[in-house]
C-alpha positions as CSV (number, residue, x, y, z in Angstrom):
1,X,0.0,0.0,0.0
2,X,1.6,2.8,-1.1
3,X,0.7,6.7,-1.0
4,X,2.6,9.5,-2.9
5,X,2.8,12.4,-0.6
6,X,3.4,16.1,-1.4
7,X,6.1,17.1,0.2
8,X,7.5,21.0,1.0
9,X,9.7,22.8,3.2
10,X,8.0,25.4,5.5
11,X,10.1,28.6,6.5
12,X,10.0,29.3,10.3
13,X,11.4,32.2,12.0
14,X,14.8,29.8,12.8
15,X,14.9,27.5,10.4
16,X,12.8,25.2,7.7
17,X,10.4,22.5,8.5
18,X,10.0,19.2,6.3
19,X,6.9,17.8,5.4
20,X,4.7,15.3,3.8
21,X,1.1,14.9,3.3
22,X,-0.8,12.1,2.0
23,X,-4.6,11.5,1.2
24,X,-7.2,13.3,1.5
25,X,-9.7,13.7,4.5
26,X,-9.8,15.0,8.0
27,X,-6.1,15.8,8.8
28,X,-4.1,13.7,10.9
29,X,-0.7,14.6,12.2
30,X,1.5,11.7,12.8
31,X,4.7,13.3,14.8
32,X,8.3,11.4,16.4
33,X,11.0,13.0,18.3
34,X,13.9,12.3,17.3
35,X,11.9,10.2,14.5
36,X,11.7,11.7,11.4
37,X,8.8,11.3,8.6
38,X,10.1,8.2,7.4
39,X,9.4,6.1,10.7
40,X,5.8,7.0,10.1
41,X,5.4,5.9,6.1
42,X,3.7,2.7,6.7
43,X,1.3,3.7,9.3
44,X,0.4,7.3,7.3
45,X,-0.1,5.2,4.1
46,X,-2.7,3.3,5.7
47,X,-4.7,6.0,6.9
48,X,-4.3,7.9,3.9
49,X,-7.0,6.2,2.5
50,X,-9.8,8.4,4.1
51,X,-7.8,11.4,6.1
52,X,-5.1,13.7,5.2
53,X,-2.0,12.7,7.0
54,X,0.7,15.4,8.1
55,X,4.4,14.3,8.9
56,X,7.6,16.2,9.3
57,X,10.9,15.9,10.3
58,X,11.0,17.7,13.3
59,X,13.6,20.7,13.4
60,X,17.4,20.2,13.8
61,X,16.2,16.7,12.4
62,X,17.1,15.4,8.8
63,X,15.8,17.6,5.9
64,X,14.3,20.2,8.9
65,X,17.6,22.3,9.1
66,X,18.1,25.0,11.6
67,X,19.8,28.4,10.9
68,X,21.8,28.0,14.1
69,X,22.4,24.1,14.2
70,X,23.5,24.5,18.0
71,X,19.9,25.9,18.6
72,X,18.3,23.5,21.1
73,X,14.8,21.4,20.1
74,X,12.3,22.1,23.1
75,X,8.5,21.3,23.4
76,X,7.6,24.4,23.2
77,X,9.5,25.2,20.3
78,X,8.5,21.8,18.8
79,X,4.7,22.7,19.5
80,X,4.9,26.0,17.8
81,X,6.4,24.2,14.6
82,X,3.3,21.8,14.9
83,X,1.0,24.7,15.1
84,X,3.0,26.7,11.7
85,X,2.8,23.0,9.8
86,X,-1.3,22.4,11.0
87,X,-2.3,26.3,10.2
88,X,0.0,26.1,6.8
89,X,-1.7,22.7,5.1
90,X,-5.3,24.2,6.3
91,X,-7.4,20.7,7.0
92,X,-7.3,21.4,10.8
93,X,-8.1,21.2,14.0
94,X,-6.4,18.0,13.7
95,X,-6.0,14.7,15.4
96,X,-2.6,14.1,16.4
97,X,-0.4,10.9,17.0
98,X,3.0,12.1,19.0
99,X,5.2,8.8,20.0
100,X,8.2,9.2,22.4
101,X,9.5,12.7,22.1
102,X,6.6,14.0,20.1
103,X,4.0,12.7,22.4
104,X,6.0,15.5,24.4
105,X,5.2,17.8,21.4
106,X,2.2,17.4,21.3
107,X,1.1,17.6,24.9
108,X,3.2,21.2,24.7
109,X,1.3,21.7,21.3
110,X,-2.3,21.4,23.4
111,X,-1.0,23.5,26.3
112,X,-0.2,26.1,23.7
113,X,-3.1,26.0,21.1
114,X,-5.9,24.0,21.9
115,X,-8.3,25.2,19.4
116,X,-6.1,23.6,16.8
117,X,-6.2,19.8,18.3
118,X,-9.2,17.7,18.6
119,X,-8.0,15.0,19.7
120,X,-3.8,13.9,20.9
121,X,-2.9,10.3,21.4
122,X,0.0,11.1,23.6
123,X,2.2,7.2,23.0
124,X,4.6,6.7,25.4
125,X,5.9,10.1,26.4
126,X,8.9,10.1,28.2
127,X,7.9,12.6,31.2
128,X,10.5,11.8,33.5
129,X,9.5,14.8,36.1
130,X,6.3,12.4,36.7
131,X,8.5,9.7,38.3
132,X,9.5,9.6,42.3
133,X,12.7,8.7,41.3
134,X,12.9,11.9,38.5
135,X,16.4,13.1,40.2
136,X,18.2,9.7,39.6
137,X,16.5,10.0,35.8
138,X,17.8,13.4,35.4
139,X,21.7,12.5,36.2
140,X,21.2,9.0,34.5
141,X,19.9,11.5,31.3
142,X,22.7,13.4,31.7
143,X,25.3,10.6,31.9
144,X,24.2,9.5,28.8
145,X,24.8,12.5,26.8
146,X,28.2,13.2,28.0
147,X,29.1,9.6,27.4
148,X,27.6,10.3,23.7
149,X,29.0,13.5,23.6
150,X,32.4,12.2,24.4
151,X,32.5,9.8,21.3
152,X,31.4,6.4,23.2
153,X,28.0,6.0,20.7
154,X,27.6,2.4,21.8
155,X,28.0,3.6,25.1
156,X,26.1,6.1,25.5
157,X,23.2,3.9,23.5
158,X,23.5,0.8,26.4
159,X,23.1,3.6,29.3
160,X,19.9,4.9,27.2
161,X,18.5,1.4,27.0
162,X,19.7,0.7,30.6
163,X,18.0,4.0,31.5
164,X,14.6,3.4,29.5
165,X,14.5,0.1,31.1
166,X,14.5,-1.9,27.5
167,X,16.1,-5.0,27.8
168,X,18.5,-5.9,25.0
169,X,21.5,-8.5,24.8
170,X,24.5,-7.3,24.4
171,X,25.4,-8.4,20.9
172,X,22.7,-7.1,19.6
173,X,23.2,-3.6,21.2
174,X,26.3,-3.7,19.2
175,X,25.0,-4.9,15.7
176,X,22.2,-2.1,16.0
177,X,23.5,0.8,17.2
178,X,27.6,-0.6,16.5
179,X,26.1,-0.1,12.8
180,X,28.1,1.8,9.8
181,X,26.2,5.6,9.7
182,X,25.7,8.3,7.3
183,X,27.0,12.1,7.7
184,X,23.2,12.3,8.3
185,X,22.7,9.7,10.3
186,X,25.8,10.9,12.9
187,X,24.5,14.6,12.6
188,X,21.1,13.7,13.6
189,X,22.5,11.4,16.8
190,X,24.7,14.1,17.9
191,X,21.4,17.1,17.7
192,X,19.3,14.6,19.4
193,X,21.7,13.9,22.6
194,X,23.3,17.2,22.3
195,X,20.0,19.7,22.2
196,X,17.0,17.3,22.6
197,X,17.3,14.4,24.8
198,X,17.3,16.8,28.0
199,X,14.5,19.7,27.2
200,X,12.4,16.6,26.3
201,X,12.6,13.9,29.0
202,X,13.2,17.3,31.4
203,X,9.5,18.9,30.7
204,X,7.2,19.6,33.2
205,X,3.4,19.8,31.4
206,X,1.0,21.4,32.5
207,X,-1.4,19.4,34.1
208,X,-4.1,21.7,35.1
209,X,-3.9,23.5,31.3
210,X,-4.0,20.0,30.1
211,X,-7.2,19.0,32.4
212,X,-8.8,22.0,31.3
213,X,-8.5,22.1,27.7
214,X,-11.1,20.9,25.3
215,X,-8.9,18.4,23.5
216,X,-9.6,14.8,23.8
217,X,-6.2,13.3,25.1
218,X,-5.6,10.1,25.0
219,X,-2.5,8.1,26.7
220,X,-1.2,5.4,24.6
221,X,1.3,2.4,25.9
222,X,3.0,-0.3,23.7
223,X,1.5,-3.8,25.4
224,X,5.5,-5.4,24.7
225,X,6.4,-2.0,27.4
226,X,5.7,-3.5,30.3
227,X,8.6,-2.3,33.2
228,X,9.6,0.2,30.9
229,X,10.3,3.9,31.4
230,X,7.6,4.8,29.0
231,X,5.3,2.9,30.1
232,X,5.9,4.2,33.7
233,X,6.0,7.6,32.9
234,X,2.6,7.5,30.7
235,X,0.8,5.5,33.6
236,X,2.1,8.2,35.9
237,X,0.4,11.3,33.3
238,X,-2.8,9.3,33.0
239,X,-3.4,9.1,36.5
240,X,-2.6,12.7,36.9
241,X,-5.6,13.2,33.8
242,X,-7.9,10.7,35.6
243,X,-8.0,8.5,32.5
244,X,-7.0,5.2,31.6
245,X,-4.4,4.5,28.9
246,X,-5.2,2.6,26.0
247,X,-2.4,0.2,24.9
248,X,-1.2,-0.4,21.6
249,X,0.1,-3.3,19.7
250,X,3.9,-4.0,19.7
251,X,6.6,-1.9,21.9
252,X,7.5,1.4,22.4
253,X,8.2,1.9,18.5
254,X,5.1,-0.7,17.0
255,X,3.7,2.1,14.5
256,X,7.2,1.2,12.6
257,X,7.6,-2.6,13.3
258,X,4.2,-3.7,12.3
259,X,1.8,-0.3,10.9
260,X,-0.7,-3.0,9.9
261,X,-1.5,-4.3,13.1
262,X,-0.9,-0.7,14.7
263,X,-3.3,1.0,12.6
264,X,-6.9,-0.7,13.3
265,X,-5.9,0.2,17.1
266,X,-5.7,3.9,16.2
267,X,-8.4,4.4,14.2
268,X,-10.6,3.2,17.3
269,X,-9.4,6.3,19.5
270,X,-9.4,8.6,16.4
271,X,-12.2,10.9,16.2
272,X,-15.3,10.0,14.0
């Protein structure tokens, strides 16, 4: 199943957003950080069939280049690019899909503009601040980018996984993440641990904006998650919404592993 998107670069006050869109329909905004469009390709095909489906790279990210590359990727910065992409394509309010980092993004994104979100399906964030033991996440966070940041890549991947709780043997670690990369590839690994990693698993929402804002929210965990960081951290923020999160097949990244079995679950929390 395949879907030719349009695709365009948006001009924001810093920088230059990528974006696709597919279909035709109510929009849909399907949104990573640090994943870029292409993790989202199988799943927006799929629902391109009846709805208009928005990705992007988000900025700092792949073809979304910054004017100061040293410029770090907040939220609220994050949000406000969400709100330029939904106002530019004109099919809103729209329901959006954030996973991981943009789950972040778009709980910043309905703290900031409500009116143009119906409904946010909010999959795994990683809201560390929710957690008792946020302090030892914060230095653990921090360990990992300095060991990044110092050149160790492997290492600083098996303190992430260690961190988020994701159980993974050793060899594998290596093959995955020991990996030949791209310019791009490198580029993108260093922006995400050098001006991401910490605004995003640092944020604080809102929780009484959230509670009081007239967007549907919806807290999504992988049913493979179990233990996990994400999954800890998005019980914690659905308790704090008095709702109950809806899980979704495969782990924290299913959308990508299997799109087909990931999609019939999102359509049921989609708006009508």
């Amino acid at each position: 199943m395949t879907n030719v998107p349009t695709t365009g670069l948006l001009r924001v006050p810093d920088g230059r957003l990528h974006y696709e869109v597919r279909g035709r329909g109510p929009l849909v905004v399907l949104v990573g950080a640090p994943m870029d469009a292409r993790s989202f390709e199988g799943l927006a095909d799929r629902l391109a069939v009846d709805h208009a489906v928005l990705t992007t790279d988000p900025r700092g990210i792949n073809r979304s280049p910054l004017d100061d590359p040293e410029q770090d990727s907040t939220p609220e910065l994050r949000a406000d690019d969400l709100a330029r992409l939904i106002a530019h394509v004109d099919e809103g309010p729209a329901a959006v899909f954030g996973s991981s980092g943009g789950a972040v993004s778009a709980l910043a994104l309905v703290q900031a503009r409500p009116d143009l979100v119906s409904t946010v399906v909010a999959h795994e964030p990683p809201l560390c601040e929710l957690l008792p033991d946020r302090e030892q996440l914060r230095a653990s966070t921090e360990d990992v980018i300095a060991t990044h940041l110092s050149g160790d890549h492997v290492g600083g991947w098996r303190k992430f996984l260690a961190m988020a709780n994701i159980d993974m043997p050793p060899e594998v670690v290596g093959e995955i993440f020991g990996a030949e990369r791209d310019e791009q590839q490198i580029a993108d690994d260093h922006y995400q641990h050098a001006h991401m990693l910490r605004a995003t698993g640092h944020w604080v929402p809102d929780l009484e904006a959230l509670r009081a804002a007239p967007t549907r929210i919806v807290v999504g965990i992988g049913e493979e998650s179990g233990g996990q960081l994400c999954e800890r951290a998005s019980k914690a923020l659905a308790a704090e919404l008095g709702v109950d999160p809806v899980l979704f097949p495969g782990d924290h990244i299913g959308f990508a592993h299997d799109p087909a079995a990931f999609e019939p679950r999102l359509r049921e929390v989609l708006p009508n």
